[in-house]
N, C-alpha and C positions, 0 to 999 in steps of 0.2 A: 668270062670265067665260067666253067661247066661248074655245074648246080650244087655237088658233091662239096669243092674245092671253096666254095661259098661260104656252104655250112660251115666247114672245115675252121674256116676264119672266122667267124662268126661266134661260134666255139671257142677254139683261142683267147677271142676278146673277153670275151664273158667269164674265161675262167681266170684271166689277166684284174679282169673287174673283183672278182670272187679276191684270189688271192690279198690286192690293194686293201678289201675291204677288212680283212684280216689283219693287214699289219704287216704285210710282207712286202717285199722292194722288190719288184721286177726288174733284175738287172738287165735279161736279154732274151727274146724270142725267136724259135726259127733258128737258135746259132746252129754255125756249122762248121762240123772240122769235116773234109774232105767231100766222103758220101755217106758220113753220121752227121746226124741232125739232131740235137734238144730242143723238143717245144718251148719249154719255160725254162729258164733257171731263176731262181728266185732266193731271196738271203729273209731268214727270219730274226731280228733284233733282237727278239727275246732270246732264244737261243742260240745266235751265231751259228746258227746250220746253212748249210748252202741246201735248195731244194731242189733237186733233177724235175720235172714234172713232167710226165706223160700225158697229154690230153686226147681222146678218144671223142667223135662227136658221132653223133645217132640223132636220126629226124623222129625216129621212135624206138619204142625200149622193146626191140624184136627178142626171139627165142635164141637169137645170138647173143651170147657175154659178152662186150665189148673187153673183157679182162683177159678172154681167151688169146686174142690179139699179140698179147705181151708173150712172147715165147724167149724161147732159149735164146734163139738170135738176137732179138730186141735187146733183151736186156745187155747182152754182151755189146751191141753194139754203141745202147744207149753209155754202158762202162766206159767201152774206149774214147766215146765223145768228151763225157766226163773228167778223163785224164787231159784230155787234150785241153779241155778249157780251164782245168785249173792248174798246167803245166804252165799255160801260157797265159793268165793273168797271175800266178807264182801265188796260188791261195794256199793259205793253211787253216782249214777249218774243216770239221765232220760235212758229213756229204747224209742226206739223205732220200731216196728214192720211191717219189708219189704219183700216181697217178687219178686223172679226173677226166670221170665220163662226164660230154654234155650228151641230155637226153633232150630233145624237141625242137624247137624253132627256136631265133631270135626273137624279141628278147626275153622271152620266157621259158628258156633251157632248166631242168631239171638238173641241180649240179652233186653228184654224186662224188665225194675226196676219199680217196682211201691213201691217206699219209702212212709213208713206209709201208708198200706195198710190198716189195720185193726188195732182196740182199744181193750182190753181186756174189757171182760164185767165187769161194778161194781158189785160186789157181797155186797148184803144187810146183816149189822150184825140184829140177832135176838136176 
């Protein structure tokens, strides 16, 4: 496994750790509807929110924003996965959209959440 795709996982785990430690229920990582992907989805008990989550991993906290990342496309894409997975587990609950940078090594990542990052754009009926 190239070195990148390591971190990558490694990241995931830790922020799979993070969330647990919160109180959150990691229903599914990695899902995939087609050639959209969800890193996390996750359900929060106290509030019955389903949690889209974006993870971002960095070996260090460069002069790049890992948040830059998230563009127009992302989101839209991460949306339509979003529909997909709660078309097809048939949920009805608020959805909301987070992401979390890992910054550094395992297992001493720097975990940076920013809950309800971004809104899915309204899309206009014609």
């Amino acid at each position: 496994m190239a070195q990148h795709n390591k971190l990558g996982k490694e990241g995931e785990q830790a922020a799979r750790d993070f969330l647990i430690s919160k109180g959150f229920t990691v229903r599914e990582t990695n899902w995939r509807m087609g050639h959209f992907e969800i890193d996390i989805v996750a359900h929060d008990p106290k509030t019955n929110r389903l949690h889209i989550i974006e993870v971002k991993t960095r070996s260090s906290d460069t002069r790049y924003d890992p948040l830059q990342s998230i563009t127009a496309k992302k989101i839209n894409n991460l949306v339509n996965a979003t529909n997909g997975y709660i078309g097809f587990y048939r949920l009805a609950m608020a959805v909301q959209y987070d992401v979390m940078v890992m910054i550094g090594q395992a297992p001493n990542f720097e975990i940076r959440y920013y809950p309800n990052a971004f809104q899915p754009r309204l899309r206009s009926i014609r």
